[in-house]
MIDOSE-1310 file (N, C-alpha, C; in nm, 2 decimals, decimal comma, always signed):
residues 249
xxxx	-3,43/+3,28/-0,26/-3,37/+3,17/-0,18/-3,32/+3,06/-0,28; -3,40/+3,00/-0,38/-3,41/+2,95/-0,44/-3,27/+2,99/-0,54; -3,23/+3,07/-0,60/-3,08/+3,11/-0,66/-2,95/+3,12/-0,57; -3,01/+3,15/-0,45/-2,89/+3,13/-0,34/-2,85/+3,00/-0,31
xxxx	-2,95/+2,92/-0,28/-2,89/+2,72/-0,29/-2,86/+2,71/-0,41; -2,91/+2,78/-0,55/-2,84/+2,67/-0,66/-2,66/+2,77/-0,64; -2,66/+2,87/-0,59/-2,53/+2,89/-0,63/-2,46/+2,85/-0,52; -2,49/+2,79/-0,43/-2,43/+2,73/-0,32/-2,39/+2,59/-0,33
xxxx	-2,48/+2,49/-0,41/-2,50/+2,35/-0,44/-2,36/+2,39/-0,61; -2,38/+2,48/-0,64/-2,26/+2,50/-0,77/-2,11/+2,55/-0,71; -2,12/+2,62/-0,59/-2,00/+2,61/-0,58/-1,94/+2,50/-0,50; -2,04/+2,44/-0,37/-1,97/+2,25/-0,37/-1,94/+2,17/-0,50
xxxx	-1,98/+2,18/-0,61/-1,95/+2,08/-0,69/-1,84/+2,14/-0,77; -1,83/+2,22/-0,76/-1,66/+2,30/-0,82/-1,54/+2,29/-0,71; -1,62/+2,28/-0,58/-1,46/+2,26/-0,53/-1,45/+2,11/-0,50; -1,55/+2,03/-0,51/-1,56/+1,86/-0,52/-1,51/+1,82/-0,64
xxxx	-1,51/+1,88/-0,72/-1,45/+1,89/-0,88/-1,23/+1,84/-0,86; -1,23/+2,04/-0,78/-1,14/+2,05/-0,79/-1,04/+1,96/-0,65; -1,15/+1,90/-0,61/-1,03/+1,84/-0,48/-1,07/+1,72/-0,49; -1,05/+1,64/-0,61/-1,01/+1,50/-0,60/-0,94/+1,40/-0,58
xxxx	-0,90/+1,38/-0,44/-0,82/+1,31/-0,40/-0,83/+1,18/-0,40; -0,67/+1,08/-0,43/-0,65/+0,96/-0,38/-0,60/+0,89/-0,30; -0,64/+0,87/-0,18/-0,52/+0,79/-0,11/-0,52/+0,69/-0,09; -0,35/+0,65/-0,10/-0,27/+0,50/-0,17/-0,23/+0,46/-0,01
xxxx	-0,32/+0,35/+0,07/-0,30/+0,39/+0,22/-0,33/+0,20/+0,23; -0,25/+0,12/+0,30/-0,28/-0,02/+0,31/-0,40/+0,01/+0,43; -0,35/+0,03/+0,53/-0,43/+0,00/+0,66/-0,61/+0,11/+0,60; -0,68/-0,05/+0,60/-0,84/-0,01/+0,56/-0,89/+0,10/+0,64
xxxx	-0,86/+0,06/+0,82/-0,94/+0,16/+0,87/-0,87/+0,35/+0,91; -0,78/+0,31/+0,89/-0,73/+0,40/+0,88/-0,78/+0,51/+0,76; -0,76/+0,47/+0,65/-0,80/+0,50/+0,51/-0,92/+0,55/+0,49; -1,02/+0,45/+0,58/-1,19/+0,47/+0,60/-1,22/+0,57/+0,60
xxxx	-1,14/+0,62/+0,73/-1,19/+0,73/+0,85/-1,12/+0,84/+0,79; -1,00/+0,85/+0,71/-0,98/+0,95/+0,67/-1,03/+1,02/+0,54; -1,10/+0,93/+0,46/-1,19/+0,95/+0,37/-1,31/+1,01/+0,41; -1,35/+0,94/+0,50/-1,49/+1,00/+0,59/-1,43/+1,18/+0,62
xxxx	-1,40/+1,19/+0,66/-1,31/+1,34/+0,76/-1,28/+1,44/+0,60; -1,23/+1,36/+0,52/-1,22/+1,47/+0,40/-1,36/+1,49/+0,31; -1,46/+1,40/+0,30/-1,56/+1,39/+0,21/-1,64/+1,48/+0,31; -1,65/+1,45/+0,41/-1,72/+1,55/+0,50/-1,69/+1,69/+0,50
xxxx	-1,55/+1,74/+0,44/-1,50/+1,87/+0,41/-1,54/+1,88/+0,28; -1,62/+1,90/+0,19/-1,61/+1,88/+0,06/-1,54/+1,81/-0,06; -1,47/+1,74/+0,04/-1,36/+1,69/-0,07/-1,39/+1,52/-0,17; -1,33/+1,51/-0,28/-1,40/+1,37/-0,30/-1,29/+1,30/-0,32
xxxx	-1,35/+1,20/-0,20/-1,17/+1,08/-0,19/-1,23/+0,93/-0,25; -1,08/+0,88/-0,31/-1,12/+0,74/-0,35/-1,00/+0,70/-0,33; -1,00/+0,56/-0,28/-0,86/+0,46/-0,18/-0,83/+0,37/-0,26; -0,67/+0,33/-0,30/-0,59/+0,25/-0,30/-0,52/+0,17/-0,23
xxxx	-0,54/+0,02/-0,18/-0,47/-0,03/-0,08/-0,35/-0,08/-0,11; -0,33/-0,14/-0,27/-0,20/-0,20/-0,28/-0,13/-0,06/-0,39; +0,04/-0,10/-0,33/+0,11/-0,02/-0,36/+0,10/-0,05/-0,56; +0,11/-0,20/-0,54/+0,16/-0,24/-0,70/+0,05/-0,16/-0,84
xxxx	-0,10/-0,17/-0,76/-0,17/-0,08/-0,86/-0,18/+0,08/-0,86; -0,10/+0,13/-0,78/-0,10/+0,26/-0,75/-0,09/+0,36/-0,85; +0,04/+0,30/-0,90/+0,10/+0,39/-1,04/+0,00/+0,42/-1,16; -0,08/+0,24/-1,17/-0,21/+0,30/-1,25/-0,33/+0,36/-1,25
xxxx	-0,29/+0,37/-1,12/-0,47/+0,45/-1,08/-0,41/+0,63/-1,11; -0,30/+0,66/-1,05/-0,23/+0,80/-1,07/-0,26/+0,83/-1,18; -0,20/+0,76/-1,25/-0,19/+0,78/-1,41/-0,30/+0,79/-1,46; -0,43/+0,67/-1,47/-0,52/+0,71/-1,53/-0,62/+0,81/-1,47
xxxx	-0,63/+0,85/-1,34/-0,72/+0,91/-1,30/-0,70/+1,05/-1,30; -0,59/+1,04/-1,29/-0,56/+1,16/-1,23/-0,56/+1,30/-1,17; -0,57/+1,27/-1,01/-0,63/+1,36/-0,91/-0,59/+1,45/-0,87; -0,66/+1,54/-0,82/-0,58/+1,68/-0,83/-0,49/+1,64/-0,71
xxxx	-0,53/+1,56/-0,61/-0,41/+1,53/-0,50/-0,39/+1,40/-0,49; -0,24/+1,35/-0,45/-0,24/+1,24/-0,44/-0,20/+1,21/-0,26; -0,24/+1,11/-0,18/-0,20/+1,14/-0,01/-0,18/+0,99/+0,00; -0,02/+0,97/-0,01/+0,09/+0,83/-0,06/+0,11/+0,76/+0,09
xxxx	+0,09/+0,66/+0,12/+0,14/+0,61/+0,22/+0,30/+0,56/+0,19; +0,40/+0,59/+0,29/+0,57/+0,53/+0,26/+0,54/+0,37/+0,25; +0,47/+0,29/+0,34/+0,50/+0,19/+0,36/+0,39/+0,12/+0,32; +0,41/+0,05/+0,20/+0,28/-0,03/+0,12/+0,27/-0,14/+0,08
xxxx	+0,21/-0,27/+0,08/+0,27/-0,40/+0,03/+0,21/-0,38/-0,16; +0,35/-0,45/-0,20/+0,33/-0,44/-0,35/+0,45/-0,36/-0,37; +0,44/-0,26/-0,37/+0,55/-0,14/-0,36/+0,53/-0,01/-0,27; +0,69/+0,03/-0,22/+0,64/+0,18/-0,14/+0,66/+0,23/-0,23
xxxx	+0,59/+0,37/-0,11/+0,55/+0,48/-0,17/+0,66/+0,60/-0,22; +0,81/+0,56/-0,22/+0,89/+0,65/-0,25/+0,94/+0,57/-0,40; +0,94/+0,46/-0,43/+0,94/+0,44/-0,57/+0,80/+0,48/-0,63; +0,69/+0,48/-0,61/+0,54/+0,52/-0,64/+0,58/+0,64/-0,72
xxxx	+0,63/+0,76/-0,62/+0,64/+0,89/-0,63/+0,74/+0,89/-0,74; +0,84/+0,83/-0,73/+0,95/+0,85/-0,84/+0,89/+0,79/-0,97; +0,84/+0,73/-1,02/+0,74/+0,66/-1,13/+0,68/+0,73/-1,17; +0,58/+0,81/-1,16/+0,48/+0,86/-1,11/+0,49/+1,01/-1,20
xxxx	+0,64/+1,10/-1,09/+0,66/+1,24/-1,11/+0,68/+1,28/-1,26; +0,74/+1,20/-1,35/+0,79/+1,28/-1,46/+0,64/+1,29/-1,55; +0,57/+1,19/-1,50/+0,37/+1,20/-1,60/+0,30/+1,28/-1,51; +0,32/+1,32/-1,38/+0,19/+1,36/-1,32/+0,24/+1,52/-1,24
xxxx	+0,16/+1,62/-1,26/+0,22/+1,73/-1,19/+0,12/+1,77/-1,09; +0,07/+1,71/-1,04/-0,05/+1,73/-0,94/+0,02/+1,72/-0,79; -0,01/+1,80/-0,67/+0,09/+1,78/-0,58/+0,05/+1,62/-0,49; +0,12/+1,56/-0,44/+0,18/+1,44/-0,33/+0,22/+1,48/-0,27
xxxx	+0,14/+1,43/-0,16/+0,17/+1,42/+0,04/+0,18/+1,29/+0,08; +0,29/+1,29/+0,12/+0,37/+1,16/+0,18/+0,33/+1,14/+0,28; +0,26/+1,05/+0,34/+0,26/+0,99/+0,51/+0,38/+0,88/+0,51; +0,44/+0,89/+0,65/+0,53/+0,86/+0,69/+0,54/+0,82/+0,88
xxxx	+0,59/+0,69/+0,93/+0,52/+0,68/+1,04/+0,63/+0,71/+1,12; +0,75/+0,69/+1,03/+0,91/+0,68/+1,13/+0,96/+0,82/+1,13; +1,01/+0,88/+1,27/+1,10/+0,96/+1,35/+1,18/+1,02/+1,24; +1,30/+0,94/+1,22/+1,37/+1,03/+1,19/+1,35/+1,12/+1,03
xxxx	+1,41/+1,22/+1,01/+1,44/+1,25/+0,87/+1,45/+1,18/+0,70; +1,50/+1,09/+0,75/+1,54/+0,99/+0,62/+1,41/+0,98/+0,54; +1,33/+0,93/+0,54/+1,21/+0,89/+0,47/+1,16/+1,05/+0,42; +1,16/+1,15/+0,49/+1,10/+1,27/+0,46/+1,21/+1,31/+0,37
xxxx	+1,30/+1,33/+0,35/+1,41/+1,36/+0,23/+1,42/+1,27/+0,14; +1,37/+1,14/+0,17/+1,39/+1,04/+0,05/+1,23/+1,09/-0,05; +1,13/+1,10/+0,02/+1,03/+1,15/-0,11/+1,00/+1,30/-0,08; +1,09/+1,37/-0,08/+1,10/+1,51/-0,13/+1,18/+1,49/-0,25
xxxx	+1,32/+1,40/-0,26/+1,41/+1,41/-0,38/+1,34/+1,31/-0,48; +1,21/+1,23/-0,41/+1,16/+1,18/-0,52/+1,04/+1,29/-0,61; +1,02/+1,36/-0,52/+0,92/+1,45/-0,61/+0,80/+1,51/-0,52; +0,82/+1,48/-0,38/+0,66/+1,47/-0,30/+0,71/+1,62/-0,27
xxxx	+0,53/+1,66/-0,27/+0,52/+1,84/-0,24/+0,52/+1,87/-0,11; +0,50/+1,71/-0,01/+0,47/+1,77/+0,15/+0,46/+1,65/+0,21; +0,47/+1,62/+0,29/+0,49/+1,48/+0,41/+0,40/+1,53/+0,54; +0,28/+1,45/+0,61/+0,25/+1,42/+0,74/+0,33/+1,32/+0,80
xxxx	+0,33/+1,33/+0,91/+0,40/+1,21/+1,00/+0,25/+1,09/+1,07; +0,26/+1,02/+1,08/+0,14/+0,97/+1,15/+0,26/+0,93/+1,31; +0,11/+0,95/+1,39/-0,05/+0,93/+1,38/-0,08/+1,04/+1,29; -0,18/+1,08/+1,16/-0,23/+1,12/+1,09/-0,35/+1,23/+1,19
xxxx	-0,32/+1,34/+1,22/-0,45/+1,44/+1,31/-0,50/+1,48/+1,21; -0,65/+1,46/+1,17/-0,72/+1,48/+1,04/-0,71/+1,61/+1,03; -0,68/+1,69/+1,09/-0,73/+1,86/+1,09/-0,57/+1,93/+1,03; -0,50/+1,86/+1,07/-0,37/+1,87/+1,02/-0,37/+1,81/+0,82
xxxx	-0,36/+1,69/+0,83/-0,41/+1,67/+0,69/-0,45/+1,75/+0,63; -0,59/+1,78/+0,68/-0,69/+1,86/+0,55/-0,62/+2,02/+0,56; -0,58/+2,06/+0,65/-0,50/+2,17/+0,62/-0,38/+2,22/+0,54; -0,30/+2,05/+0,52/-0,23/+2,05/+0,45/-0,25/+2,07/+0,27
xxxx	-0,38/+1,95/+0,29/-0,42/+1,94/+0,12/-0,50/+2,04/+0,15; -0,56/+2,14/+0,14/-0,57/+2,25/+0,12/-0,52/+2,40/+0,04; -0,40/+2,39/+0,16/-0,30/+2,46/+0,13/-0,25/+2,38/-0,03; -0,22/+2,33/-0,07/-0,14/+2,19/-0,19/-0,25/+2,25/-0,26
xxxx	-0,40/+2,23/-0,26/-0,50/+2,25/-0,37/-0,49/+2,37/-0,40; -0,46/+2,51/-0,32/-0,51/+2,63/-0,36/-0,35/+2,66/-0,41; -0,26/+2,59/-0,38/-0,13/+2,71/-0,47/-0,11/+2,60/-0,62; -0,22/+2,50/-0,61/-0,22/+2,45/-0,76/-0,32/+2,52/-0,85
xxxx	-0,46/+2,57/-0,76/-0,56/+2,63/-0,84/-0,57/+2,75/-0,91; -0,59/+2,79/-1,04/-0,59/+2,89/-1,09/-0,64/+3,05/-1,01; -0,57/+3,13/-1,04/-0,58/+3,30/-0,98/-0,57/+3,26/-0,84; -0,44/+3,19/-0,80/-0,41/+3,21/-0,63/-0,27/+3,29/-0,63
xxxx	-0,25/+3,34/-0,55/-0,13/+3,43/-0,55/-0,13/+3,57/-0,51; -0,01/+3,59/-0,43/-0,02/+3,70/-0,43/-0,02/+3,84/-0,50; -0,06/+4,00/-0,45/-0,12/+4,06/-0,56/+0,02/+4,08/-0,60; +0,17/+4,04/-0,58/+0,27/+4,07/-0,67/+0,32/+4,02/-0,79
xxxx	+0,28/+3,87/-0,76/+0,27/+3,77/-0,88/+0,14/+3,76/-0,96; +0,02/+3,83/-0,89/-0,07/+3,90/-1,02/-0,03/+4,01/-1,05; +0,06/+4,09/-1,03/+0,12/+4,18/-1,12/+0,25/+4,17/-1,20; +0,31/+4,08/-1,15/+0,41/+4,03/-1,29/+0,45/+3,89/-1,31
xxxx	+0,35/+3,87/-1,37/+0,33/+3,65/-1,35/+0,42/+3,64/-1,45; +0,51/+3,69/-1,46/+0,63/+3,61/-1,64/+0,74/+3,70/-1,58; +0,84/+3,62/-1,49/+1,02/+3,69/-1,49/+1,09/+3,67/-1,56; +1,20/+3,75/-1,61/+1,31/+3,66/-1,69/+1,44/+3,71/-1,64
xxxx	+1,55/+3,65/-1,60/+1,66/+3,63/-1,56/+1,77/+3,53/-1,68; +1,80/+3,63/-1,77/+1,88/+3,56/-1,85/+1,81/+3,50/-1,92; +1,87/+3,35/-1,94/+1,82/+3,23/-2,06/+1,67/+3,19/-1,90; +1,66/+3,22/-1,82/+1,56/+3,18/-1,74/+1,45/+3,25/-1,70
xxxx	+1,37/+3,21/-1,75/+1,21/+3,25/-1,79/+1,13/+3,18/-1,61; +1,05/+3,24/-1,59/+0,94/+3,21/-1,50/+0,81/+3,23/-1,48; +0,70/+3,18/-1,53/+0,56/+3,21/-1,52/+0,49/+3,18/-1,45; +0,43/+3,27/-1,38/+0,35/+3,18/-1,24/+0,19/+3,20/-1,31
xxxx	+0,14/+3,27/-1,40/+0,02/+3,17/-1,45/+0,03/+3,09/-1,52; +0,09/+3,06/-1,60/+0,10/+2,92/-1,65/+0,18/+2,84/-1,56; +0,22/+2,86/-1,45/+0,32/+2,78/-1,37/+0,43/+2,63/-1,44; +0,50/+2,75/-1,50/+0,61/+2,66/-1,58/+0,70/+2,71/-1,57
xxxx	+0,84/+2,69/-1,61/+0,98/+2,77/-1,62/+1,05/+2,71/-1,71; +1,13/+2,80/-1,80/+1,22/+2,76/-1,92/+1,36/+2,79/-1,91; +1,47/+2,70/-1,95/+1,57/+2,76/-1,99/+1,64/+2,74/-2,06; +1,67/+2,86/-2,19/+1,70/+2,86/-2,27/+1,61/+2,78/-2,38
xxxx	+1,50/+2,85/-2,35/+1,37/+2,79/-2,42/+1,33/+2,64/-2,43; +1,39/+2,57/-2,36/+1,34/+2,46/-2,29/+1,25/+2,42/-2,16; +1,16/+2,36/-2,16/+1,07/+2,36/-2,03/+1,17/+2,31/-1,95; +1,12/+2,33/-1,82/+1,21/+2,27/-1,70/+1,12/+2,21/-1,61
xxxx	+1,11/+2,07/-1,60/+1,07/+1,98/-1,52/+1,02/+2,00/-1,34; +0,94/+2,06/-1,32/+0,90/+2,13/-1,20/+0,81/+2,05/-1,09; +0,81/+1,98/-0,99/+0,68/+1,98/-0,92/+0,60/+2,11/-0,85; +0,49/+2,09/-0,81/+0,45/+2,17/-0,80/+0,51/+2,22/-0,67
xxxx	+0,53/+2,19/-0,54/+0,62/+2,24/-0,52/+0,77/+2,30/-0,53; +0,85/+2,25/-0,62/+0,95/+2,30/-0,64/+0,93/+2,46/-0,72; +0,78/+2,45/-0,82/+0,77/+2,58/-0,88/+0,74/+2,70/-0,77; +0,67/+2,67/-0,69/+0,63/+2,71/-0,59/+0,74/+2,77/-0,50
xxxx	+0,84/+2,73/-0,47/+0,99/+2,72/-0,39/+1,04/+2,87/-0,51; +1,09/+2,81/-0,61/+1,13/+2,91/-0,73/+1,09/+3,02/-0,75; +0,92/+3,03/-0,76/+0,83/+3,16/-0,77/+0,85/+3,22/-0,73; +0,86/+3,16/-0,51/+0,88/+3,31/-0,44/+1,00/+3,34/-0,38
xxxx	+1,11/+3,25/-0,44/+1,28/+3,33/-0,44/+1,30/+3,42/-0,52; +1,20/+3,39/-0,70/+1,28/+3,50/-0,78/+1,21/+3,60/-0,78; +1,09/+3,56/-0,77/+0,98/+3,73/-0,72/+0,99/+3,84/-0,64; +1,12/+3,74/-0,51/+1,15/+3,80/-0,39/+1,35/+3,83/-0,46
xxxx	+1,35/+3,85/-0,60/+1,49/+3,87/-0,63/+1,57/+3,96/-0,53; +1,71/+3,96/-0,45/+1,76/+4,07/-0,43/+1,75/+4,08/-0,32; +1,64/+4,01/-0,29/+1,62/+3,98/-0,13/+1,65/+3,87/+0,02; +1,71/+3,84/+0,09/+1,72/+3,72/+0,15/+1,58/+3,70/+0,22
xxxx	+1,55/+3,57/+0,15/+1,45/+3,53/+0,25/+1,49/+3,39/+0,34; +1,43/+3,46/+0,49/+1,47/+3,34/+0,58/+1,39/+3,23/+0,56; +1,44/+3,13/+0,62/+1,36/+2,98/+0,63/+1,21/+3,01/+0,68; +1,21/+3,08/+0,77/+1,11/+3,13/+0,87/+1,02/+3,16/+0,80
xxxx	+1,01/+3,25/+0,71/+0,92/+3,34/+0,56/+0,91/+3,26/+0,47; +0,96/+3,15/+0,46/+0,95/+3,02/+0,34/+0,88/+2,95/+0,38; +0,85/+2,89/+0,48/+0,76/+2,83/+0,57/+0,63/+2,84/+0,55; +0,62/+3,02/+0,62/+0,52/+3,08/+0,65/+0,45/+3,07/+0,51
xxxx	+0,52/+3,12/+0,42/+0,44/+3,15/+0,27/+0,37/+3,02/+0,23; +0,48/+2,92/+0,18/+0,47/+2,83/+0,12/+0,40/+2,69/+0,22; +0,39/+2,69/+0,36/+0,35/+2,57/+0,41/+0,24/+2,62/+0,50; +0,25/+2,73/+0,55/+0,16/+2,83/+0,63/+0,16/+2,73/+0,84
xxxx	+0,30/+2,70/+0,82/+0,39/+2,65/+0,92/+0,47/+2,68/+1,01; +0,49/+2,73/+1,13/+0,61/+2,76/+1,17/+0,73/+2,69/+1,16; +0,85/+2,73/+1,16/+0,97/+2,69/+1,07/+0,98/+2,63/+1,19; +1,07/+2,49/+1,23/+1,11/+2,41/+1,39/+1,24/+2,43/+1,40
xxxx	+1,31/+2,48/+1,31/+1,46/+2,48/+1,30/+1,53/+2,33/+1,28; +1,44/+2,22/+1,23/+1,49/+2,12/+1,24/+1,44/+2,06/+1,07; +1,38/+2,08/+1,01/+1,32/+2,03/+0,83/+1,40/+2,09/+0,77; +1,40/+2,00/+0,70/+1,55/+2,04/+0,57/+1,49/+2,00/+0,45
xxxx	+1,35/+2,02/+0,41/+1,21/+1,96/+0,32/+1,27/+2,16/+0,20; +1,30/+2,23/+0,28/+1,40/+2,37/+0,18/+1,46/+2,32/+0,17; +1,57/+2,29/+0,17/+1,71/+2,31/+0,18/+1,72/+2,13/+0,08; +1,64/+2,06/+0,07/+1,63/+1,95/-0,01/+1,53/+2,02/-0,17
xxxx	+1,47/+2,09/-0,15/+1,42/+2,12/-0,28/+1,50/+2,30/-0,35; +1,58/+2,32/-0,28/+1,67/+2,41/-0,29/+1,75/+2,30/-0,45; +1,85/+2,21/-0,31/+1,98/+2,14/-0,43/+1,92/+2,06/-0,54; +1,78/+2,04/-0,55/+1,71/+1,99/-0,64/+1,66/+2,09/-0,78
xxxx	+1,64/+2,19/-0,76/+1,60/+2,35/-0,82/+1,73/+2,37/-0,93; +1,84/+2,39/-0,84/+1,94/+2,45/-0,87/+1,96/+2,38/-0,99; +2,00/+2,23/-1,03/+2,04/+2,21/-1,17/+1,97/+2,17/-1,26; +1,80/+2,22/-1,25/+1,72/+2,27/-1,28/+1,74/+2,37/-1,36
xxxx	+1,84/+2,43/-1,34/+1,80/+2,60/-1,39/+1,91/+2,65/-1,41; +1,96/+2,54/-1,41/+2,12/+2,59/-1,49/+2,26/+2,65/-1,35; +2,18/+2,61/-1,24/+2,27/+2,70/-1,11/+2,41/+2,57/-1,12; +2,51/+2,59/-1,03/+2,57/+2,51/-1,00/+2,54/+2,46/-0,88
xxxx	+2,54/+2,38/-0,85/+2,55/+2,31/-0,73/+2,69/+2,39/-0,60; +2,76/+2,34/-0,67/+2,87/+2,32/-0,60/+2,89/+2,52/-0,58; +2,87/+2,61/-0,69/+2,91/+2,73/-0,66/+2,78/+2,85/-0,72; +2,69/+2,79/-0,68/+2,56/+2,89/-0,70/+2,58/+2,98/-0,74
xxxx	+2,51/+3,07/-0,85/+2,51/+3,19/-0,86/+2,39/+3,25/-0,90; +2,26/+3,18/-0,91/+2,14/+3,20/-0,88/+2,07/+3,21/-0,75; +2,10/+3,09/-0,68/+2,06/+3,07/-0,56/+2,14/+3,05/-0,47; +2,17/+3,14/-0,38/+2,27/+3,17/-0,31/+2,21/+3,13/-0,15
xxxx	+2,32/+3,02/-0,05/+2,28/+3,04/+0,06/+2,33/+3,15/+0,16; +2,28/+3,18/+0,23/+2,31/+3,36/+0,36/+2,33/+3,22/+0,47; +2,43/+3,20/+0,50/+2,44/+3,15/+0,63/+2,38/+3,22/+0,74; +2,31/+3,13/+0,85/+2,25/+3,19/+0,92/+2,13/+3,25/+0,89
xxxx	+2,11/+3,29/+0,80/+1,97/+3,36/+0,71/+1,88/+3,29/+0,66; +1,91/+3,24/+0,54/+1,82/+3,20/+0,49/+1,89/+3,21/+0,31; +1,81/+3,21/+0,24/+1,84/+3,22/+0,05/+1,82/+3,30/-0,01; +1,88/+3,34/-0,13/+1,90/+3,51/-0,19/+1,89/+3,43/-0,38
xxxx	+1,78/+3,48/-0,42/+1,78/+3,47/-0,54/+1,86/+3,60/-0,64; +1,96/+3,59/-0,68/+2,04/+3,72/-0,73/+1,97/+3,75/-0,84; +1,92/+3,84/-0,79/+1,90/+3,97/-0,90/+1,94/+4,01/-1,05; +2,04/+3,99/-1,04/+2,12/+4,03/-1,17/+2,13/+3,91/-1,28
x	+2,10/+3,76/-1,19/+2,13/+3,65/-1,24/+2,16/+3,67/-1,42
């Protein structure tokens, strides 16, 4: 019994390790209670209330998640994100309290891996940073990207254990969702994958026919990687379908 708690008390402190979150959230009780709800899951959270210190807490601490409020006195959270992205590759979940679209595409093009809408449903949350923690953690993936973790398409290189991409032997600037986006278009070369299977994979979400959270880290990818914008020939849209990573590229 006695080896069974210590390997039970060792694997909490590896996944308390690995899920150190911050969230950059004004409203105290809000913040409170969502700390409570994640620490209670194993997770170990520590809160930011003003936007203006935010950037230095990211920076120096740096957590395996970051959970950004949009709207923060000092600074928001979509300049935070843009500051932030080109030092920190750890994924960002945007909370956002307004309706429409706009704010959800403004920090996706700043760099955010995922957006809740409030009210904040804690089971929602934690399912999200969850999902964010394990496609950042080492040996996650499917068994086809453990069978060929390094593609190359031309001057464009792709590694999903080292989760990086080159072109023309230069690194290429990735969040971790966008590598994530990339991985499983060009893994899936040759093939159209619909919105629907993009979702599923990468958010473990059903698609509403209404997020454009693809279709924004799509035109972000593309000059990335050498595509054109205007006349793709890596990443190709299938009207009505969905996206076709060419094969041949």
């Amino acid at each position: 019994m006695t080896t069974v708690y210590k390997s039970v008390k060792k694997a909490m402190a590896l996944e308390s390790e690995a899920g150190r979150v911050l969230i950059v959230e004004d409203d105290e009780r809000l913040a409170n209670l969502t700390r409570e709800y994640l620490e209670n899951n194993g997770l170990q959270v520590s809160i930011e209330s003003n936007g203006a210190k935010a950037v230095d807490r990211i920076l120096t601490e740096r957590p395996n998640l970051v959970v950004l409020d949009l709207m923060l006195p000092g600074e928001d959270g979509v300049s935070i994100c843009r500051r932030v992205r080109g030092q920190f590759k750890n994924p960002i979940l945007m909370l956002t309290a307004r309706t429409d679209d706009l704010d959800e595409v403004l920090g996706l093009e700043m760099g955010a891996d995922d957006y809740v809408a409030k009210p904040v449903r804690p089971r929602v949350l934690l399912a999200r940073i969850r999902a964010l923690l394990r496609r950042k953690a080492p040996g996650t993936g499917s068994e086809q990207s453990t069978r060929h973790s390094r593609l190359h398409f031309g001057p464009l290189m792709v590694d999903n254990a080292m989760r990086e991409a080159w072109l023309n032997g230069n690194s290429i600037e990735l969040t971790s969702a966008e590598f994530d986006l990339l991985w499983l278009l060009c893994s899936n070369a040759g093939r159209v994958l619909s919105r629907e299977e993009i979702f599923s994979c990468l958010r473990g979400i059903e698609y509403d026919g209404q997020d454009r959270s693809i279709d924004v880290r799509v035109s972000r990818i593309r000059p990335k990687i050498g595509d054109d914008p205007m006349h793709p020939r890596l990443i190709k849209t299938v009207r009505s379908k969905g996206y076709l990573f060419v094969k041949s590229g």
